[in-house]
N, C-alpha and C positions, 0 to 999 in steps of 0.2 A: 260672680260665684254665689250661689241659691246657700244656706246655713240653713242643715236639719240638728235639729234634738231629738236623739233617741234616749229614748227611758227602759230601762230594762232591770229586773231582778234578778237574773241571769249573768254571771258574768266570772271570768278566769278567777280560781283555778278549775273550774263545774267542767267539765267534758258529758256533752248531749247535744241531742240533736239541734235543739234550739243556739248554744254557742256555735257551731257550724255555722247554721243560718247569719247570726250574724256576724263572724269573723269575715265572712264572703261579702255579705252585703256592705258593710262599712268599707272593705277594702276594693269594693269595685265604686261605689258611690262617688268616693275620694276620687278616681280614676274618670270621674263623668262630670269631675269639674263642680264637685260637693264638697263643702266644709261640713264636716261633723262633729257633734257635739253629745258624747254620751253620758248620760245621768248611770249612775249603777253604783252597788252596795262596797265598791273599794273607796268612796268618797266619803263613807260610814263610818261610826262605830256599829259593828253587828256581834249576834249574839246566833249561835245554832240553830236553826230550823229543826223543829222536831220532826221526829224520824229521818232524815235526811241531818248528818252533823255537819256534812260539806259545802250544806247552802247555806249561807249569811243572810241573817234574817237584818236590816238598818232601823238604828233607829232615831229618833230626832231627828230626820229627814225634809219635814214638809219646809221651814223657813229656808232651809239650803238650796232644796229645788227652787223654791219662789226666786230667791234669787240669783239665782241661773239662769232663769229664762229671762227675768227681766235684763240681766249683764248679756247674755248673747243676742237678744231679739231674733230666734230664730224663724227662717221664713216656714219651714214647719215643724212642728213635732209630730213625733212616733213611739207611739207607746206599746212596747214591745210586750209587757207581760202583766198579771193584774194580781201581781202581790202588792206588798206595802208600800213601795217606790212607784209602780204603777198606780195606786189607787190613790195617793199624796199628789203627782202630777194631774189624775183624771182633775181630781177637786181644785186644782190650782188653776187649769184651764178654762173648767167651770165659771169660777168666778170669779176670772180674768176676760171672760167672753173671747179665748183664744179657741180657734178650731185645732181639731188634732183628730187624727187618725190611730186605729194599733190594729194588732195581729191578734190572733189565737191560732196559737201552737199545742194546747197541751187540754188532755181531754178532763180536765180535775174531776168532773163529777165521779168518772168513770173509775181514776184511781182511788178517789175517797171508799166509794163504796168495795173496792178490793181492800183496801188497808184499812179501814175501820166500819163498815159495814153500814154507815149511815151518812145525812149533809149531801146526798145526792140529790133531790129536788131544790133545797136553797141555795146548793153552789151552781145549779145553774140559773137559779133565778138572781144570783146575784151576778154571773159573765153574761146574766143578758143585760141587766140595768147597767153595766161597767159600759159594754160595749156598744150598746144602743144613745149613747151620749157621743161617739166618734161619728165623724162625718162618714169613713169608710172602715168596718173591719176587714181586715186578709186574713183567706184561709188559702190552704192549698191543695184542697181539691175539691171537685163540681158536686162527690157523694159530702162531702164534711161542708160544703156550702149549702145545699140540700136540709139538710139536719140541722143546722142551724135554725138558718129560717123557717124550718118546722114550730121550733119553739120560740120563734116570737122575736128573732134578731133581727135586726134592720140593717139597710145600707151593706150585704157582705159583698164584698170585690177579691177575685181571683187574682190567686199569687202563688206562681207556682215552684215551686224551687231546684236545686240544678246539682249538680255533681262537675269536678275536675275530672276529665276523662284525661285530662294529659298527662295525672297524678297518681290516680287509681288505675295502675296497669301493672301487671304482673310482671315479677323479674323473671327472669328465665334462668339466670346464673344462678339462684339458691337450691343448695342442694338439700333435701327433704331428709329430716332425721324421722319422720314420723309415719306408724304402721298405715300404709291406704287402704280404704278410702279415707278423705281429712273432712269430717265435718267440722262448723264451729258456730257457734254463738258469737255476734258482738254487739255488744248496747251496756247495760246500765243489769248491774245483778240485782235485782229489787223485784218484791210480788208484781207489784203491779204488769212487768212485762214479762207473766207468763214462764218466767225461766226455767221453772221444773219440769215441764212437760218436755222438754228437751231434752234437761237431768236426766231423768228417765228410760230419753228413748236407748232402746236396745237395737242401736248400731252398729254396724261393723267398724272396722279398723279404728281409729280415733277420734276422738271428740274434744274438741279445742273450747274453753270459754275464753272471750277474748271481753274484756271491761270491768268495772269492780263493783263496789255498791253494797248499801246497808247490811246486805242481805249475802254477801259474798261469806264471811268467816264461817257462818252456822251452815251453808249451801256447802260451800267445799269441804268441813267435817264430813258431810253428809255422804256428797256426791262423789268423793279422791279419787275409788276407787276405779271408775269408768269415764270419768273428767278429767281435765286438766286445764289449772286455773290459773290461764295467765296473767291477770289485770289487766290495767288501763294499756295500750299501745298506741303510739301515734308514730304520722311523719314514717320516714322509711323501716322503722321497727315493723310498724304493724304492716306497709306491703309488703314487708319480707314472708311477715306471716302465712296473709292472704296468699300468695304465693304458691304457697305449698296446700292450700287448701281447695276441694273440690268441689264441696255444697253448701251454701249458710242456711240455717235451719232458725226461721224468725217464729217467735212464738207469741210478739203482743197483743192484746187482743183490744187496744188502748189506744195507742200509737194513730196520730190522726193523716201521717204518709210512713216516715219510715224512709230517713236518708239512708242507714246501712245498705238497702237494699237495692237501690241504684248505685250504689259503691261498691257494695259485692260484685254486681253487673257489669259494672265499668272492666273487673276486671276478670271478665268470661267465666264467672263463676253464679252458676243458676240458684234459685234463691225457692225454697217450700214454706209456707206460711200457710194461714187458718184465712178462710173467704171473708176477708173482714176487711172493714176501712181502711185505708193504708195501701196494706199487701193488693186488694181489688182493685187498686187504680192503678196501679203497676206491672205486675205479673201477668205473661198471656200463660194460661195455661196450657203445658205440653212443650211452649214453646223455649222461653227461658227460666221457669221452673212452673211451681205446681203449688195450686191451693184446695187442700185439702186436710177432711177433719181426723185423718191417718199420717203424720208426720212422718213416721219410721217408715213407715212403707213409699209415701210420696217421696220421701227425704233419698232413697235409694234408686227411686226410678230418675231421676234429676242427675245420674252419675251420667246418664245415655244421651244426655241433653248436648247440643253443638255452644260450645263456647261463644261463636262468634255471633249468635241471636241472644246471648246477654248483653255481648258488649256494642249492638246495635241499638238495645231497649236505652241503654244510659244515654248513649249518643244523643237520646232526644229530650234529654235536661243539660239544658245548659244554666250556668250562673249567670251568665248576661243576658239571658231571654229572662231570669226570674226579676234581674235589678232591674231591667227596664220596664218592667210590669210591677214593683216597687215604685216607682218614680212616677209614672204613669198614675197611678192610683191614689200619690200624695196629691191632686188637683181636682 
């Protein structure tokens, strides 16, 4: 049996796309005849992450990892995210002369300069020097692989990520309390993904948000009157939801794929987004929804759309085709 270390700054009670990622990949690993082994901020004392109060920021961290990796000797690490737990493993690795591998999930430069309007040139020169130290980074698409190594990343390896189709399917027994047509939002209530322009749109019948976030109490003052703010939902709450819902209306303009939207699809429900990274590796247009810089308007022609050409698009992300392209990549 192979023993991975995975390191991550990420980790329960955080709901994102990134915990997804790894709830799936650790529990199929395990399944492939994997011992794991996760480094993460519940092993901490942590302290709030500014602007985000939900992320635990650890601290005193570096001598804890050290000796974790030396107690498990694992046959590889995986360094999942390149906050303070990530960057305390990167330098342990270092100058331990252990090789290791990570990911890039999350587009920070992109969000800095939405939330504070600066740190956008040095936060990438700093995820290239992070990353450019792994023998392989994963991303999970050939456009966000591309762009990388535009500026100067080395070694990136495709990894593509997957959706439960046997999970994400619509009940048919819930009966809809809500005016039709159901739009909805689901992700993470915060600037960075764009959420007002959705606020905004002037839709018909209903408009669902579905997740929470910094940015959720001052949004829903705001927005009540034409929104409705349901937070976090998981597990069969939220496909009860999805259920009843028609179109998801994705607005990040950040998002470097974008699980909701092969989870919306799983369950024949077509998805409008903005021509951008993520939504563009996904979405055929016309077919299972529509990427354009007119939301309300695309968001409406997507009602015409055949269910069964969303829930063909998901079919072709599986979990087991993305951990075998994990595993593959740790060599």
């Amino acid at each position: 049996m192979k023993k991975i270390l995975i390191v991550s700054d990420v980790w329960y009670p955080q709901v994102n796309g990134v915990m997804t990622v790894l709830e799936k990949t650790i529990e199929l690993l395990q399944k492939k005849d994997f011992s794991v082994v996760v480094i993460h901020p519940g092993l901490f004392v942590t302290i709030p992450m500014p602007f985000y109060s939900e992320i635990r920021t650890p601290l005193f961290s570096k001598n804890k990892i050290k000796k974790i990796i030396e107690k498990e000797k694992p046959d590889y690490i995986h360094i999942v995210t390149e906050g303070l737990l990530g960057y305390n493993a990167r330098s342990i690795c270092k100058k331990l002369n252990i090789v290791f591998t990570s990911s890039y999930h999350t587009h920070f430069p992109e969000y800095l300069k939405i939330r504070v309007g600066y740190f956008y040139d040095i936060t990438y020169k700093y995820l290239q020097w992070f990353h450019n130290a792994s023998v392989k980074t994963m991303v999970c698409s050939v456009d966000l692989k591309n762009e990388l190594e535009s500026r100067g990343f080395n070694h990136i390896a495709l990894w593509p990520l997957g959706v439960d189709t046997n999970f994400f399917v619509k009940n048919k027994n819930i009966i809809n309390n809500y005016k039709k047509p159901v739009f909805f939002y689901l992700g993470r209530v915060a600037s960075e993904k764009n959420i007002e322009d959705y606020l905004k749109c002037p839709l018909p019948g209903t408009k669902l948000v579905i997740g929470d976030g910094p940015e959720r109490k001052e949004l829903e003052a705001k927005y009540k009157e034409t929104n409705i703010f349901l937070g976090y939902k998981k597990g069969k709450e939220l496909i009860d939801l999805l259920s009843v819902c028609d179109v998801m209306v994705f607005t990040s303009k950040t998002d470097t794929f974008g699980l909701t939207i092969i989870e919306a699809m799983s369950c024949g429900i077509p998805v409008v987004a903005y021509e951008v990274m993520g939504p563009k590796d996904i979405i055929t247009n016309g077919v299972d929804g529509y990427l354009s810089e007119d939301i309300a308007s695309a968001a409406v022609k997507c009602l015409n759309l055949n269910g069964e050409d969303c829930k063909k698009k998901a079919q072709k992300y599986s979990w087991d085709t993305s951990v075998d392209a994990f595993i593959s990549n740790l060599n």
